[in-house]
Each structure stands twice: as C-alpha cells, then as structure tokens.
C-alpha positions as CSV (number, residue, x, y, z in Angstrom):
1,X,-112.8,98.6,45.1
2,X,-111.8,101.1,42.0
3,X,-112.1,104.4,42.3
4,X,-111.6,107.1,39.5
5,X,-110.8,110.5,40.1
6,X,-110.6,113.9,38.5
7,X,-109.5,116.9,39.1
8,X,-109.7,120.5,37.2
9,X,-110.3,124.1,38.0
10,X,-114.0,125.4,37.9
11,X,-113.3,129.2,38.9
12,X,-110.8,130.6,40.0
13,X,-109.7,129.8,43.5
14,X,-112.3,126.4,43.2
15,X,-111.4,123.1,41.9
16,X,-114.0,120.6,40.3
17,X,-113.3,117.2,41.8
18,X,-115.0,114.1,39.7
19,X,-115.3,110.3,41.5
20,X,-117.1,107.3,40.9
21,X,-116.1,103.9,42.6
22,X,-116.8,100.4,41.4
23,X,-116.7,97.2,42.8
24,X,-114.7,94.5,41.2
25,X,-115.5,90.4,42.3
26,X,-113.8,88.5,44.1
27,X,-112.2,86.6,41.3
28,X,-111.1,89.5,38.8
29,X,-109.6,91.1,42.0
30,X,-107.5,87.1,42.3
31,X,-106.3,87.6,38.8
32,X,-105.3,91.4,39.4
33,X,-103.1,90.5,42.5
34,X,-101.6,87.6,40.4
35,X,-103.3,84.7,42.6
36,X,-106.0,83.4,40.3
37,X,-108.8,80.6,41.2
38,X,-107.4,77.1,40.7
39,X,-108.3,74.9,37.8
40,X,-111.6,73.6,39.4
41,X,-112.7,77.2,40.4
42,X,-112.3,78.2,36.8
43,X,-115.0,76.3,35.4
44,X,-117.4,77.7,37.4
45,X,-119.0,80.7,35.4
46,X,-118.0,84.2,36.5
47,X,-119.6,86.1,39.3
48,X,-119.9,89.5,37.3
49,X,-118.0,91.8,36.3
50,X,-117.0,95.3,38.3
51,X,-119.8,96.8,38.4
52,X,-120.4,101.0,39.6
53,X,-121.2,101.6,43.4
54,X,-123.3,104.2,43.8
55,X,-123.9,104.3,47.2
56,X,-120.1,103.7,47.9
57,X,-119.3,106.6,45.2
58,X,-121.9,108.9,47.4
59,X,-120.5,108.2,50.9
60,X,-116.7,108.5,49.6
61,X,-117.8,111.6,47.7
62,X,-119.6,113.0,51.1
63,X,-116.4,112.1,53.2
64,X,-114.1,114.1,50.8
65,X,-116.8,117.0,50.3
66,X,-116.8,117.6,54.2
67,X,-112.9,116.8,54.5
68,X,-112.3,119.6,51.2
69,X,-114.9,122.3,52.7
70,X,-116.7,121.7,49.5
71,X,-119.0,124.7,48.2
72,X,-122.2,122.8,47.7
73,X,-123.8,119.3,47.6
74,X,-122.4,116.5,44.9
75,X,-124.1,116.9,41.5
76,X,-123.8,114.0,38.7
77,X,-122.7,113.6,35.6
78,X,-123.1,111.6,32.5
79,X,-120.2,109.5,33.5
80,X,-121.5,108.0,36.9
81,X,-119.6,110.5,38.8
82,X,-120.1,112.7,41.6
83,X,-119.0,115.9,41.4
84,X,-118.1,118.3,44.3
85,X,-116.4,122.1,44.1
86,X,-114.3,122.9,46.5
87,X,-111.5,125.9,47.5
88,X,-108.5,125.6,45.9
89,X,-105.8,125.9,48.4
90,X,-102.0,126.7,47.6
91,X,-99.2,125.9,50.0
C-alpha cells in the first residue's frame, strides 16, 4: 500500500488533512524492495499497475477522522482524495 498525505490550514485553529491510498501488485512492490521476479516470472505479462483504493482510502480516512476529532464527515476532491478538517492542536 501507498498512501499520500496533505496537510494545510483551512481556518484558523483547523487543519485540512488530504489522503488517498493505492494499492501497488505484488511484483512492482518485488522490484521496489530490490527482490524482483526471476527470469521466468518476468515473461509473464504484468498484473497491473497500482491502482487507487477507495474503500481502503475511506476506512484509513475514517480511522484518522475519529483519532483527529475531525469537524465533519470526509468530502472529496478532484484528486481521489479524502478530505477531513480537524482542530489544530499546538503543544
């Protein structure tokens, strides 16, 4: 899994917080840890590529939104992510 995150104030005392995760196969994940397929396994045509989750970006998002006290319910955006508000909180 991939997850992308950002973070900016929306008000003041409230911070916007933006994530969208994405699944990446089994094989792109072998070459990113340096272990890719062997020889034979590479002739076989891809599985995919990684591809957006949006059921895994809506639970994650849920779990931080109740972790963060967020404000109101996830809303979209353009960019495949979900969007929560939530207090800022200085220590």
């Amino acid at each position: 899994m991939c997850a992308h995150v950002r973070a900016q104030r929306a008000a003041p005392g409230q911070v916007k917080i933006a994530l969208a995760c994405w699944v990446v196969n089994m094989d792109t994940a072998r070459y990113l840890g340096a272990n890719p397929p062997a020889r034979e396994e590479m002739r076989l045509p891809p599985e995919g590529i990684a591809e957006w989750d949006e059921e895994l970006t809506s639970r994650v998002i849920g779990h931080l939104a109740a972790r963060m006290n967020a404000l109101a319910t996830a809303l979209p955006t353009a960019d495949k992510h979900l969007t929560i508000t939530v207090p800022l909180v200085l220590t």
